[in-house]
N, C-alpha and C positions, 0 to 999 in steps of 0.2 A: 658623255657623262657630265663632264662640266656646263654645256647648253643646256643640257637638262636641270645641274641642282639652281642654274641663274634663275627659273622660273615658276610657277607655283606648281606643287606636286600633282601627280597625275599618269600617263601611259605615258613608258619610256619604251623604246627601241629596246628589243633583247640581243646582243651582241653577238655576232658573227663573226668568230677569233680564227686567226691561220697568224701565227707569227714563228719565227724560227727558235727560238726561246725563249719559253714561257718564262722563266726565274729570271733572264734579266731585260724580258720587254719594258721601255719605258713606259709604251702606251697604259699598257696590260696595266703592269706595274701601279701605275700612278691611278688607273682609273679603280684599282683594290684599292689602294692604302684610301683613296677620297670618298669610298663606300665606308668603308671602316671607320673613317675619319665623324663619322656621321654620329660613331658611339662614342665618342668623346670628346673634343671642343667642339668641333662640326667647325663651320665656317662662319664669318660673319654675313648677316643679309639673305645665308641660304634659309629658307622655312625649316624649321623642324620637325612638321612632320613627313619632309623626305624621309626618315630615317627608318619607319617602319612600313614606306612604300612598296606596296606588294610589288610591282612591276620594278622596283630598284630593288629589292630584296633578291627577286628572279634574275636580274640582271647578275647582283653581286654573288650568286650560286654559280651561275655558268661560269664564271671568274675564278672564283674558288674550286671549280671542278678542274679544270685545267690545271691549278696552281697546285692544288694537294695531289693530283694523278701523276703531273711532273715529277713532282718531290718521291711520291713512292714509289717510279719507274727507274729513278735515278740512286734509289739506295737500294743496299740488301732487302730482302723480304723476311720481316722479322715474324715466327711463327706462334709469337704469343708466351712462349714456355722460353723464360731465360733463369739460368740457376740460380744466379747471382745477379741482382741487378744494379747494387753498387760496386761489386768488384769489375762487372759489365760497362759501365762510364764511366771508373777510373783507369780502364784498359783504353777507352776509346780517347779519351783525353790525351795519356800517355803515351799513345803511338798517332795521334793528327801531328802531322807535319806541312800544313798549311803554307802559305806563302809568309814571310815574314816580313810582316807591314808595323808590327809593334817594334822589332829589332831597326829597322829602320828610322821609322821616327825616334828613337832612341837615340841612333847614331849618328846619320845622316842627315835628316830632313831641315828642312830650312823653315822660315816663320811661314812662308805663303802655303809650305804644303801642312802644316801643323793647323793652318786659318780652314784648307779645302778637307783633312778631315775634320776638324770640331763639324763642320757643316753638314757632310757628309751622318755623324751620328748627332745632330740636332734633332735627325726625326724620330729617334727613338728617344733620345736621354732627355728632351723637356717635356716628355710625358713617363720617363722612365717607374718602372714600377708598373704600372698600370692595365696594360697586357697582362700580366702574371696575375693581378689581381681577382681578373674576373672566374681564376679558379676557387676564392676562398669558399661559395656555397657551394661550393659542388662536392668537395670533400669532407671527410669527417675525422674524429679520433687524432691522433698524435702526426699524421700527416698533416690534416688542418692547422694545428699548434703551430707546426715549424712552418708553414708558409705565411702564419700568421706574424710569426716572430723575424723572421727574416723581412718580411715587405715591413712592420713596424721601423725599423731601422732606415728603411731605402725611404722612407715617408719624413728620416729625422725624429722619432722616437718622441713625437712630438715638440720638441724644440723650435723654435722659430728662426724661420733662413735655415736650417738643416736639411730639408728634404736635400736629395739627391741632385731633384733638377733643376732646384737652384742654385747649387753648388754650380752645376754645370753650365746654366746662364751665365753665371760671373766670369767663369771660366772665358765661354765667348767674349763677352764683354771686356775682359785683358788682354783677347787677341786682336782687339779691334771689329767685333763681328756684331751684328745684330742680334742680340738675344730674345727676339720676340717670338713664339710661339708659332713655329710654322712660316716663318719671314724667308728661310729657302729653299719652301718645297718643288718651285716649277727650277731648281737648277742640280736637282738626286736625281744621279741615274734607276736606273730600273734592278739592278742588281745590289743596291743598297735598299732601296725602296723593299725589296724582298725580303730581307735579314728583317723588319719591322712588321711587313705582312704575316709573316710565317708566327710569330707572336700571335697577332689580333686573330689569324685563323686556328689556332690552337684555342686561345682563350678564350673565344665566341662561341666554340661547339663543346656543348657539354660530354659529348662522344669520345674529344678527344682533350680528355681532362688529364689522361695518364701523357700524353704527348709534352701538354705545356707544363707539367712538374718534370719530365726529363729536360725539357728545354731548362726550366731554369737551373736544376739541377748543376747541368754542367756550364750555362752560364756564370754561374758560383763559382765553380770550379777552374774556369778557367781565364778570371778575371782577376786576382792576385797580381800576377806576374805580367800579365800584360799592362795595367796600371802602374804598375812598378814603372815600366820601361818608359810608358810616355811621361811619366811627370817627373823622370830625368833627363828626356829629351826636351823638355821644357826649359826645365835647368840648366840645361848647357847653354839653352840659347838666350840665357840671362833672365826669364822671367821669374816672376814671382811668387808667392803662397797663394796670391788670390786666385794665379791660372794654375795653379798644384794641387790646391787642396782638394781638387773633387775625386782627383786619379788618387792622392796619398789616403781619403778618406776609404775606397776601393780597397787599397792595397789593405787597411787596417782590419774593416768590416768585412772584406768577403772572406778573407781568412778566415771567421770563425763561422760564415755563411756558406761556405765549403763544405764544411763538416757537416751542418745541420741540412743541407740542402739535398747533399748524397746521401747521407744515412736515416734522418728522420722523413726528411720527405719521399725523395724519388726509391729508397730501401722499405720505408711504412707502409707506401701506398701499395706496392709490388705487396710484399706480406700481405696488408688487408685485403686487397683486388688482388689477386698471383694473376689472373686473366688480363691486367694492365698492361702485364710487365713487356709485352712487345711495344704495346705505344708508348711507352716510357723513353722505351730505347729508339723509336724513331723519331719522337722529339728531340734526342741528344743527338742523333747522326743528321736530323735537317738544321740544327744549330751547327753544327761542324761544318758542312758542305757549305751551306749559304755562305758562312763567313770566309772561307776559303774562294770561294767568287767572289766576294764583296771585296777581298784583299788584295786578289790577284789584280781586278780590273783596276784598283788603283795606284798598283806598282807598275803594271803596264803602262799606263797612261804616264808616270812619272818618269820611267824609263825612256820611253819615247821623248822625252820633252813633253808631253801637254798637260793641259789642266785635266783634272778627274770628275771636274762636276760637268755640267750639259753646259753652264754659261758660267764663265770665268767670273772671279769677284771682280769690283771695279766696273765690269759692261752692266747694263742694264739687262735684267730681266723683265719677260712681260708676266704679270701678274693677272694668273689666270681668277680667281677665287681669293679672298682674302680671311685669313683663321681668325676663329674666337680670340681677340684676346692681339693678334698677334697683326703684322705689317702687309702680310702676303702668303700667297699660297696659291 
C-alpha cells in the first residue's frame, strides 16, 4: 500500500490477507486507516486522485470485508428488532467491564505513559469529530438535529482555538509531544489503529448509517467519567489547565452530549428506521469491544515493563508517508 500511494495512480496489487488477527493486525490495520486516510488529509506528495482509484478502492473493500466480518463474528448477532434501543446502550454501557486503563492513568500512571497514550489517541482526536460527520446527509428529522448539534460543539461552536482537536493538540504540546497531524502514525499499534478504523468504516458506508449513530451514541455516553479520570491524573502529576482543559472540556460537554446522543439520536433514528435498530446496537457493542482491546493491550504492555506503542518515544522512527499538514506518517 504505501509503494503504491508513493507513485502516480494506477493498477495496484489486490491483497492476499492470512493474519491471525484481523482487529489488531498492524499491517492490516495501518494499510485501512492509510486507505481511509485518503478521505480526509491524505498525505503530503501523495496524488489525489489515488482516493477514488478503482484498483485502491478494491483493494480497500477486501480490507474492510475481513475487518467488518471480524467485528460481526466476534459480537452477538443482532436480529434487527430491539425494543428499546436507548434503554439497549445504557444496559450495555452499564454492565462493560473493560480493562481499566482510565482508572489507572488516574491513579498510577507516570508522565511517559500519559505521553504513550496522548499518542496512542492522536490518531483519532486531531481529526476528532470527523468520522461521525460523514453521517450528517444520510440522516433526516430530529435525528439529524442532534448529530448536528452535538458535532457543532466538538467543532467549538464555532469559536476560535475551541474545536476539540485543538484542544487536544495543546494537550500534546504540554506533554512534550509533537502535535502535528499524523506525526505518530508509523509508531500505533494495530489494535488502536482499529478503535479509529471502525469509525471511518461506519461513516463511509451509507449502509451502515445506524451503526456509526450507535457508535457515537455510546461514545457520548461513556466519555464523561473516563475524561473525568484522566485529567486528574494529570493533576496529580502537576500539570496544568493547558494539558486539562481538553479531558475537563469532555467531562462538561459530553454530559449534556449523553443525553442528546442516546435519546434524540441513537433512540430517533431507531423510531424513524425501527429496521436500524440492530445496527445501532452493533455500532455500540464494536465501540465497546475495540476499546476493551485497545485498553487491555496497553495495560499489558505496561504491566510487563514495555512501551505500548511499536517504537518507543525518543528512538527514531522511520517515516514511511508523511500527512497533510503534519511531520510524518
Amino acid at each position: 500500500m504505501l509503494t503504491a500511494l508513493r507513485r502516480a495512480p494506477g493498477p495496484i496489487a489486490q491483497p492476499n490477507v492470512t493474519v491471525d488477527d484481523v482487529l489488531a493486525d498492524d499491517d492490516l490495520q495501518l494499510a485501512l486507516y492509510c486507505c481511509y486516510e485518503l478521505h480526509y488529509r491524505s498525505f503530503r506528495d501523495v496524488d489525489p486522485y489515488w482516493e477514488w482509484n478503482p484498483d485502491l478502492i478494491a483493494a480497500r473493500e477486501r480490507l474492510e470485508y475481513l475487518f467488518e466480518d471480524c467485528l460481526r463474528e466476534s459480537l452477538p448477532a443482532e436480529t434487527g428488532r430491539v425494543p428499546e434501543v436507548e434503554a439497549t446502550l445504557r444496559e450495555l454501557v452499564a454492565e462493560d467491564d473493560g480493562p481499566p486503563l482510565a482508572r489507572t492513568l488516574e491513579r498510577h500512571a507516570g508522565i511517559e505513559q500519559f505521553r504513550e497514550f496522548a499518542v496512542h489517541r492522536s490518531a483519532y482526536q486531531l481529526k476528532e469529530a470527523d468520522p461521525h460527520s460523514w453521517a450528517i446527509p444520510r440522516l433526516s428529522g430530529r435525528p439529524k438535529e442532534a448529530l448536528v448539534e452535538v458535532q457543532a460543539d466538538e467543532y467549538g461552536g464555532g469559536r476560535p482555538g475551541r474545536m476539540h482537536a485543538t484542544l487536544f493538540a495543546n494537550a500534546m504540546r504540554e506533554l512534550g509531544l509533537d502535535s502535528s497531524y499524523g506525526a505518530y502514525l508509523d509508531r500505533i499499534p494495530g489494535s488502536t489503529l482499529a478503535t479509529v478504523n471502525l469509525m471511518s468504516l461506519l461513516g463511509l458506508h451509507r449502509r451502515l448509517r445506524g451503526a456509526i449513530v450507535g457508535h457515537l451514541a455510546v461514545f457520548e455516553m461513556t466519555s464523561p467519567a473516563a475524561n473525568g479520570r484522566y485529567a486528574r491524573g494529570l493533576r496529580r502529576l502537576g500539570l496544568g489547565e493547558a494539558a486539562t482543559e481538553f479531558f475537563d472540556e469532555h467531562v462538561e460537554a459530553d454530559a449534556v452530549h449523553e443525553a442528546i446522543a442516546a435519546h434524540d439520536l441513537a433512540g430517533g433514528l431507531a423510531r424513524l428506521e425501527p429496521e436500524l435498530a440492530g445496527d445501532i446496537v452493533f455500532g455500540a457493542r464494536s465501540l465497546l469491544m475495540l476499546e476493551a482491546r485497545f485498553a487491555g493491550a496497553i495495560l499489558q504492555a505496561w504491566d510487563a515493563g514495555r512501551c505500548s506503542l511499536l517504537v518507543p518515544l525518543g528512538i527514531d522512527a522511520r517515516h514511511e508517508l508523511v500527512a497533510a499538514g503534519g511531520r510524518g506518517a
